[in-house]
DSSP file (Angstrom, degrees, kcal/mol; ACC not computed):
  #  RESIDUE AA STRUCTURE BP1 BP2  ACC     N-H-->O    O-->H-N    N-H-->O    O-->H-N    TCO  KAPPA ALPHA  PHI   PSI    X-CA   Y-CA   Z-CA
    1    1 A X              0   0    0      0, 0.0    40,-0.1     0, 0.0    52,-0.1   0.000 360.0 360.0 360.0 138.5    0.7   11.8   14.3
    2    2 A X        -     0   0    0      1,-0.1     2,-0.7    52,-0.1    52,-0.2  -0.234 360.0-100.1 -64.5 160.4    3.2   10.1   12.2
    3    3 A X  B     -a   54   0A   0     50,-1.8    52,-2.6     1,-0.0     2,-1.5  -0.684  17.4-138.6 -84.0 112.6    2.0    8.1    9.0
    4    4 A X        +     0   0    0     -2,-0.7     2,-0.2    50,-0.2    52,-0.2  -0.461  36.5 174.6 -64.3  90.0    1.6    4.6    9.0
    5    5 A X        -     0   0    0     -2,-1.5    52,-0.3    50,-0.2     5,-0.1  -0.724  15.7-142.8-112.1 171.3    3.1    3.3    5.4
    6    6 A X        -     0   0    0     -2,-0.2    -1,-0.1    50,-0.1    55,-0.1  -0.059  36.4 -95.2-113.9-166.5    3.7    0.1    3.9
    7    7 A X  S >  S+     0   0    0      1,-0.1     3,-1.7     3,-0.1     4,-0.4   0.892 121.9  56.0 -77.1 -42.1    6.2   -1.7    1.7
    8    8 A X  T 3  S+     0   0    0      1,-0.3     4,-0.2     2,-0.1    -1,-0.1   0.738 119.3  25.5 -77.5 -11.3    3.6   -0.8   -1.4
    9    9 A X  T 3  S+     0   0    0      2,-0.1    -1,-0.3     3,-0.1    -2,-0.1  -0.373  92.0 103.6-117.6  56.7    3.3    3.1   -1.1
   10   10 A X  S X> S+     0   0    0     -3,-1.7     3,-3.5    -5,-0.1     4,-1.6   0.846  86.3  50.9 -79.6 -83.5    7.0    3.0    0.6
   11   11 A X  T 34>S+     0   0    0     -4,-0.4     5,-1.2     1,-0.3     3,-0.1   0.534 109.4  43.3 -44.4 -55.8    7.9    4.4   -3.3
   12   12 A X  T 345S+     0   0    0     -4,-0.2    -1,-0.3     1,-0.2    -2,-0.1   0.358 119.8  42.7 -86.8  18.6    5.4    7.3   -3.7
   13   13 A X  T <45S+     0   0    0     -3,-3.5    -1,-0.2     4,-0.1    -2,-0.2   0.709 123.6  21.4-125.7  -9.6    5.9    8.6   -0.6
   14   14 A X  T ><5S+     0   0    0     -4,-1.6     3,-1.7    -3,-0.1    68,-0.2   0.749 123.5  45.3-103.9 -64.1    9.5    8.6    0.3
   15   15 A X  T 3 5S+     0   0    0      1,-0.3    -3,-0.2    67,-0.1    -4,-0.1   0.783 118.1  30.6 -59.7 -24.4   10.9    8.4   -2.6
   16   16 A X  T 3 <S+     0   0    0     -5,-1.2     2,-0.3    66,-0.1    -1,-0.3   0.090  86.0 136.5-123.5  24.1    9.4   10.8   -5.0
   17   17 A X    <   -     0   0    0     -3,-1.7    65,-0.2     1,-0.1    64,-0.2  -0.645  58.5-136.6 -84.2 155.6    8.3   13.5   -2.3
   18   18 A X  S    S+     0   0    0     -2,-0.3     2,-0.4    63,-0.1    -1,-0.1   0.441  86.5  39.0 -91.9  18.8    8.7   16.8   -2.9
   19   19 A X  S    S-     0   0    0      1,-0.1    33,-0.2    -5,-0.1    32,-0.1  -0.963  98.0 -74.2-124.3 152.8   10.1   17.5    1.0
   20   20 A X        -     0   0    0     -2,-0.4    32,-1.6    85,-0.3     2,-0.4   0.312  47.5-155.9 -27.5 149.8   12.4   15.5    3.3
   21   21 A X  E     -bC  52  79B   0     58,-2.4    58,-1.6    30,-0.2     2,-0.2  -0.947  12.4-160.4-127.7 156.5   11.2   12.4    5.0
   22   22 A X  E     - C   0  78B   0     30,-1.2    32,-0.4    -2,-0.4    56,-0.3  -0.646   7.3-165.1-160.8 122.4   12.0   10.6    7.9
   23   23 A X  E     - C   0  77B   0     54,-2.1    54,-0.9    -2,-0.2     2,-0.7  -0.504   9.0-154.8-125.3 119.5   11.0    7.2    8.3
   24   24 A X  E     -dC  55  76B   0     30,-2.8    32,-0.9    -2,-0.2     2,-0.6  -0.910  15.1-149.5-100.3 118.7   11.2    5.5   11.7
   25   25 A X  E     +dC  56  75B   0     50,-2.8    50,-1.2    -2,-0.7    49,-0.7  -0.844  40.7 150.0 -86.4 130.7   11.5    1.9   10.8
   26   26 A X  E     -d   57   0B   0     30,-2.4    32,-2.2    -2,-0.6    33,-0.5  -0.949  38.1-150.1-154.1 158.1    9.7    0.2   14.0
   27   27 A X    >   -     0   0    0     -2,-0.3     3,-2.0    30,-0.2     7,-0.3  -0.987  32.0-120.4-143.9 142.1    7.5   -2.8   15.5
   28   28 A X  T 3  S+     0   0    0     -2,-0.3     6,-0.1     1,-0.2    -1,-0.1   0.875 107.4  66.0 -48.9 -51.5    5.0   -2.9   18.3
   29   29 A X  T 3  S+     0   0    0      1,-0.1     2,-1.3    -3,-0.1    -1,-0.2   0.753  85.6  99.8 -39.7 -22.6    7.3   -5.6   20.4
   30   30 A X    X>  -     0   0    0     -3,-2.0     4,-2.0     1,-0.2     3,-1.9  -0.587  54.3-170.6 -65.2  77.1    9.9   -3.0   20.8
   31   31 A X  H 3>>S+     0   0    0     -2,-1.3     4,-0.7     1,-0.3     5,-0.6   0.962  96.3  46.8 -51.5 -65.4   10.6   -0.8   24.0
   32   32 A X  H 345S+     0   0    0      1,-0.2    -1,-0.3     2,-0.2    60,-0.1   0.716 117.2  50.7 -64.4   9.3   13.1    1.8   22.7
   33   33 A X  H X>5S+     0   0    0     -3,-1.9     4,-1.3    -6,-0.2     3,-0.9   0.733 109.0  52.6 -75.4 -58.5   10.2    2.0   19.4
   34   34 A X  H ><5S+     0   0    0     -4,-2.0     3,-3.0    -7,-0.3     4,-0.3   0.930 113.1  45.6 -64.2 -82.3    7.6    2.5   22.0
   35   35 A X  T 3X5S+     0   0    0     -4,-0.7     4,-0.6     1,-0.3    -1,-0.2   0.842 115.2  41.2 -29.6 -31.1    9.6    5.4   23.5
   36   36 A X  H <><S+     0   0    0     -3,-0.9     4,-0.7    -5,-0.6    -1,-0.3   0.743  95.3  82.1 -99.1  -0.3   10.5    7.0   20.9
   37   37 A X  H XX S+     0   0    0     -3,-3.0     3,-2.0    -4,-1.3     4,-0.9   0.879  88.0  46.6 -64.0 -53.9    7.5    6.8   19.4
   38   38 A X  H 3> S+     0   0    0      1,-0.3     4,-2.4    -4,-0.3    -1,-0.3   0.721 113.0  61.6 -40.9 -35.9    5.2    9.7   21.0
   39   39 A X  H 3X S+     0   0    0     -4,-0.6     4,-1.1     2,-0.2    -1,-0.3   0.640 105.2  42.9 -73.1 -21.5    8.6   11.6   20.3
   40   40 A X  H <X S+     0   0    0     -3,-2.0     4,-2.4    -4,-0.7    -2,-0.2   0.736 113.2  50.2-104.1 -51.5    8.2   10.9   16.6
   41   41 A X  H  X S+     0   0    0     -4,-0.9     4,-1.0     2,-0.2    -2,-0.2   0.859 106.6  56.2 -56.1 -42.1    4.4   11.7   16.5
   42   42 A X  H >< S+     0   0    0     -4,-2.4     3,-1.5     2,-0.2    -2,-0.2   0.985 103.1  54.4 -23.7 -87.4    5.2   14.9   18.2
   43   43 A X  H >X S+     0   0    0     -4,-1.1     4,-3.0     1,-0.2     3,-1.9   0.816 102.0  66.3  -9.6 -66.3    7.9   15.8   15.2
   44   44 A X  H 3< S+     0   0    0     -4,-2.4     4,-0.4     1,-0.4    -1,-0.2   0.792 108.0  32.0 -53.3 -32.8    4.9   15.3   12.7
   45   45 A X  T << S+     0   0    0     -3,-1.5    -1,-0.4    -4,-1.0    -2,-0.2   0.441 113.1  61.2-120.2  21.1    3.0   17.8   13.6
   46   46 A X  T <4 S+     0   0    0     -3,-1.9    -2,-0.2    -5,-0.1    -1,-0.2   0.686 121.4  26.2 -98.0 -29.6    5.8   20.1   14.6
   47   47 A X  S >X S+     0   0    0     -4,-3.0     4,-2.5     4,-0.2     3,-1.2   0.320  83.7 157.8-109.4  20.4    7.1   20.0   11.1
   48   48 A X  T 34 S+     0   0    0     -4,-0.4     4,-0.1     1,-0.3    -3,-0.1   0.172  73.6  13.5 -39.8 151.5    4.0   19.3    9.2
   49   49 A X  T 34 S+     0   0    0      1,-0.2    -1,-0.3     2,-0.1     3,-0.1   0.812 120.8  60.9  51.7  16.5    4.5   20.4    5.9
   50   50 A X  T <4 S+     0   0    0     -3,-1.2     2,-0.4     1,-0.1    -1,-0.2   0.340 117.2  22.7-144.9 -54.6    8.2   20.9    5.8
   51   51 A X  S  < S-     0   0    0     -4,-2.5     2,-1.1    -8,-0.1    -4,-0.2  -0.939  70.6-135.7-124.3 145.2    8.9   17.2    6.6
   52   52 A X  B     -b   21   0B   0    -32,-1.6   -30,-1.2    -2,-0.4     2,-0.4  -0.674  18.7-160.0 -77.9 100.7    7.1   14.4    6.2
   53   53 A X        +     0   0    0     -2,-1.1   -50,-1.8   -32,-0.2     2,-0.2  -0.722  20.7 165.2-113.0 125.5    7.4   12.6    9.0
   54   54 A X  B     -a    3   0A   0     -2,-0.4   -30,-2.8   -32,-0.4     2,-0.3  -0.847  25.6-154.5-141.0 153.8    6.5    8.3    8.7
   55   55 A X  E     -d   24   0B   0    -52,-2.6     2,-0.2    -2,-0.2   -30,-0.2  -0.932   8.3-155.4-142.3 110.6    6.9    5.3   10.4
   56   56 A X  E     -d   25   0B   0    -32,-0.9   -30,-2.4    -2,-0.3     2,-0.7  -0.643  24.0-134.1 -68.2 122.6    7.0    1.1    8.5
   57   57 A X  E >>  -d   26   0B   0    -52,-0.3     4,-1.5    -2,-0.2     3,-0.6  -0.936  15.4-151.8 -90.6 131.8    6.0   -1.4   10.8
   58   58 A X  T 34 S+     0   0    0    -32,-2.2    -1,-0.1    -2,-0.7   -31,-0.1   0.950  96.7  57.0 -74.2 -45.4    9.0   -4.1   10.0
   59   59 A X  T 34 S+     0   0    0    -33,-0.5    -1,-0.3     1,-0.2     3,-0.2   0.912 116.8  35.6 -36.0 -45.0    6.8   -7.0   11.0
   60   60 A X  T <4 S+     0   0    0     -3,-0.6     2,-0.6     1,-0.2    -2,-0.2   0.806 124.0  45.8 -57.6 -53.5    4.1   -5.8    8.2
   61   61 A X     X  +     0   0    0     -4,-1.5     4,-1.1     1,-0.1    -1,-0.2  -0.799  60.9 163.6-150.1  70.5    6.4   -4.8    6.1
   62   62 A X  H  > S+     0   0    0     -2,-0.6     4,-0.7    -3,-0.2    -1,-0.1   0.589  70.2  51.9 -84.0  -6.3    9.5   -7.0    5.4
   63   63 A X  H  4 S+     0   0    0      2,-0.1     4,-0.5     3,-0.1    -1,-0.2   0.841  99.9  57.5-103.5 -14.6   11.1   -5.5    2.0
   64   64 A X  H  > S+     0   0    0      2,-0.2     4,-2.8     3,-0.1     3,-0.4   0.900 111.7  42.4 -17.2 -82.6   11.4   -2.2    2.8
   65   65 A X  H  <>S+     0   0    0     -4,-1.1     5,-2.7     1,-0.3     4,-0.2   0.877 115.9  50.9 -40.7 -50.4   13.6   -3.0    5.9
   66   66 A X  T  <5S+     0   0    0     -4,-0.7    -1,-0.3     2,-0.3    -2,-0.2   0.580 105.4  55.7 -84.1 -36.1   15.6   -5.7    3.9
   67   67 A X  T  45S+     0   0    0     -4,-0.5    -1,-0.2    -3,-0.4    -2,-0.2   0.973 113.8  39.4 -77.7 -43.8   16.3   -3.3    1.1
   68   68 A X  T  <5S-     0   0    0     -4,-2.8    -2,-0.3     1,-0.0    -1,-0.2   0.549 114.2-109.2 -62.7 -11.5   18.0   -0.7    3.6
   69   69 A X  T   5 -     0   0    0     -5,-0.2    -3,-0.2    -4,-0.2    -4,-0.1   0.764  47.9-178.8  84.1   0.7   19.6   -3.0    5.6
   70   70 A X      < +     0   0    0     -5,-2.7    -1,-0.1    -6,-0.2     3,-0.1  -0.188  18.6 153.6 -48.9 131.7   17.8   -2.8    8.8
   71   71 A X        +     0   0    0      1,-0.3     2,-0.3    -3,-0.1    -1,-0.2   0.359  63.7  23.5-148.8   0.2   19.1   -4.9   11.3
   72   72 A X  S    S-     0   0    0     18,-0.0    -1,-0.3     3,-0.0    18,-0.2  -0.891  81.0 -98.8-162.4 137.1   18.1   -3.2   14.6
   73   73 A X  S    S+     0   0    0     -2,-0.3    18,-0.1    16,-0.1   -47,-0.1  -0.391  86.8  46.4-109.8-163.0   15.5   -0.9   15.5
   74   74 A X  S    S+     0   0    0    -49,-0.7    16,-2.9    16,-0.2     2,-0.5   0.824  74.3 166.1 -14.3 135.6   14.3    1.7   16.1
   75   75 A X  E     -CE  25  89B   0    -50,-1.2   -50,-2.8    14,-0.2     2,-0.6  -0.884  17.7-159.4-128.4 113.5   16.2    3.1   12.8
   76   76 A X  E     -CE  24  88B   0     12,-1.5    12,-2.1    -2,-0.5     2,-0.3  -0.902   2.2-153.9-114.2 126.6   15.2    6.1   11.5
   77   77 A X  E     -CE  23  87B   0    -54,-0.9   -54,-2.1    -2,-0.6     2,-0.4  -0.586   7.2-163.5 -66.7 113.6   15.8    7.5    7.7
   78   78 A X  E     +CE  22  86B   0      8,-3.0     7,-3.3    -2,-0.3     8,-2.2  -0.926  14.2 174.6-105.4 151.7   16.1   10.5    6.6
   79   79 A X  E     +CE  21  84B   0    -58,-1.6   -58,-2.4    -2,-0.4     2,-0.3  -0.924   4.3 178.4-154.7 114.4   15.6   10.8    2.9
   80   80 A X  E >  S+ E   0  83B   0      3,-2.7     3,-1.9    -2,-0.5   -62,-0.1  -0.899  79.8   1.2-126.8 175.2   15.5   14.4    0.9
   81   81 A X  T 3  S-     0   0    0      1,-0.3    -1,-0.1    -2,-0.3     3,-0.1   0.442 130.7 -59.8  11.3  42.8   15.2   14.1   -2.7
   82   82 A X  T 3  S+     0   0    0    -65,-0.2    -1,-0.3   -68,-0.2     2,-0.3   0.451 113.4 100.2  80.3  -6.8   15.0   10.5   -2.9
   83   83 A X  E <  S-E   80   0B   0     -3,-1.9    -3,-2.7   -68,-0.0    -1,-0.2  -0.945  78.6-105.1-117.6 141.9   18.4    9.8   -1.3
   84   84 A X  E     +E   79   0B   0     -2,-0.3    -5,-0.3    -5,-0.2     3,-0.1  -0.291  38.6 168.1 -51.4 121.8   19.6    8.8    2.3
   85   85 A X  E     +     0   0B   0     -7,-3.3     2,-0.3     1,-0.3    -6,-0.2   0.515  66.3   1.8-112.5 -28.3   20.9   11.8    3.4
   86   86 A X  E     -E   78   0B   0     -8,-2.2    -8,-3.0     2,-0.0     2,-0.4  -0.975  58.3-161.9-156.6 147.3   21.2   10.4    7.5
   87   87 A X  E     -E   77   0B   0     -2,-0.3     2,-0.5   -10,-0.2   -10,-0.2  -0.976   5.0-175.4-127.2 111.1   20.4    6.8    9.6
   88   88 A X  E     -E   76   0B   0    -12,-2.1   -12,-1.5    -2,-0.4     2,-0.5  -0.889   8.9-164.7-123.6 150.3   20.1    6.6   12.9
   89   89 A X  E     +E   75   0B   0     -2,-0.5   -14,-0.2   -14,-0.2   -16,-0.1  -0.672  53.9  23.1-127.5 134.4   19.7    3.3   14.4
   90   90 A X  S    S-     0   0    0    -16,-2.9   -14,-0.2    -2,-0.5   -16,-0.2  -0.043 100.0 -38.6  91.3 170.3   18.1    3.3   18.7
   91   91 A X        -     0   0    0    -18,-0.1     2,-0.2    -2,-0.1   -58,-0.1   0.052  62.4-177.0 -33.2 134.8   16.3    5.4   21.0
   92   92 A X        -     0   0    0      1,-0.2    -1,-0.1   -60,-0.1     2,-0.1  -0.848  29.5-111.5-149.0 164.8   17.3    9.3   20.5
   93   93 A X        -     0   0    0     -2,-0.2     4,-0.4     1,-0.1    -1,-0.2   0.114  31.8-110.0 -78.1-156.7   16.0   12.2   22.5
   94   94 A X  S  > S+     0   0    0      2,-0.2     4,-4.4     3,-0.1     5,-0.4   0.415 119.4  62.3-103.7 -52.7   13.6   14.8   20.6
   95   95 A X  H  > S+     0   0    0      1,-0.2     4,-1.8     2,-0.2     3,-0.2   0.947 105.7  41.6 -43.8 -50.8   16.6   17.2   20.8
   96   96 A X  H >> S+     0   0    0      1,-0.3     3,-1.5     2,-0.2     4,-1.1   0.943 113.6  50.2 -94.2 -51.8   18.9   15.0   18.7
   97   97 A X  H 3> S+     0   0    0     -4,-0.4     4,-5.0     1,-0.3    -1,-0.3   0.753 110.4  56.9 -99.8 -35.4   16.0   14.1   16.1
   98   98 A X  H 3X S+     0   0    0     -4,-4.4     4,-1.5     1,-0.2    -1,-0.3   0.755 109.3  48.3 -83.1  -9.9   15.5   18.4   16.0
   99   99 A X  H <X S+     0   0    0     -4,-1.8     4,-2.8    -3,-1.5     5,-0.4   0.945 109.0  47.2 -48.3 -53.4   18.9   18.7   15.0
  100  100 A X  H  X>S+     0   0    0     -4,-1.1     4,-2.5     2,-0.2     5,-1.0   0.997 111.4  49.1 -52.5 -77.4   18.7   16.4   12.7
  101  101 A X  I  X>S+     0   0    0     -4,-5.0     5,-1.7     1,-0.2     4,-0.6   0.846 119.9  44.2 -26.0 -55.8   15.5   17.9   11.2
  102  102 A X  I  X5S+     0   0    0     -4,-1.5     4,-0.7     1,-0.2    -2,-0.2   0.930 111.2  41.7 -50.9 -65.0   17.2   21.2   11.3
  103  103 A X  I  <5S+     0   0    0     -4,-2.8    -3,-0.2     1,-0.1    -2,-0.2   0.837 132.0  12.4 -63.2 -43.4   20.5   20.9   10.2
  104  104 A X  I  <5S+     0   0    0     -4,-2.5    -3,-0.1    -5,-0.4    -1,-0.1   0.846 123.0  51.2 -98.0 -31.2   20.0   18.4    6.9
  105  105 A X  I  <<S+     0   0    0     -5,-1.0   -85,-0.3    -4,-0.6    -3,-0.2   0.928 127.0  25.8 -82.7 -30.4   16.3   18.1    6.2
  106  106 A X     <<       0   0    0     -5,-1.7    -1,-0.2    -4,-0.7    -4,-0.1   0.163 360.0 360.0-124.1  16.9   15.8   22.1    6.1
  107  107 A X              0   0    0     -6,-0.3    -1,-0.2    -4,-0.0    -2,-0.1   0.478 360.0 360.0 -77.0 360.0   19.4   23.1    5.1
């Protein structure tokens, strides 16, 4: 299962971890966040320990969103060494997200 984090440990757990992250920004109201979501939980435990895979509810958790620029969800960040390395913002298959994973987080 992904990790539920907030605006107040957003910093010590994306930014200053020591492997890739990727942060589904999401809210319960949402259909394409309710799809993709089991697809996300999935992830976590397929890459436990090589990325850390986390999900902000935006409702909860309004500065976070606001700092990135969120303006539609689902959006999910990926983040290596403290920097955006990729965004993508709607509903994605599992395929596109284990590209993703592959090609940037573990390049």
């Amino acid at each position: 299962m992904a990790e539920q984090i907030s605006d107040s440990t957003f910093e010590s757990v994306v930014m200053h971890s020591d492997i890739p992250v990727l942060l589904d920004f999401w809210a319960p109201w949402c259909g394409p966040c309710r799809a993709v979501g089991p697809v996300i939980d999935e992830l976590a435990t397929e890459y436990e320990s090589k990325v850390r895979i986390v999900k902000m509810n935006v409702d909860e958790n309004p500065a976070t969103p606001t700092k990135f620029g969120i303006r539609a969800i689902p959006t999910l960040i990926l983040f290596k060494n403290g920097q955006t390395v990729e965004q993508i913002t709607g509903a994605v298959t599992k395929t596109t997200l284990k590209d993703l994973l592959d090609t940037k987080a573990l390049a």
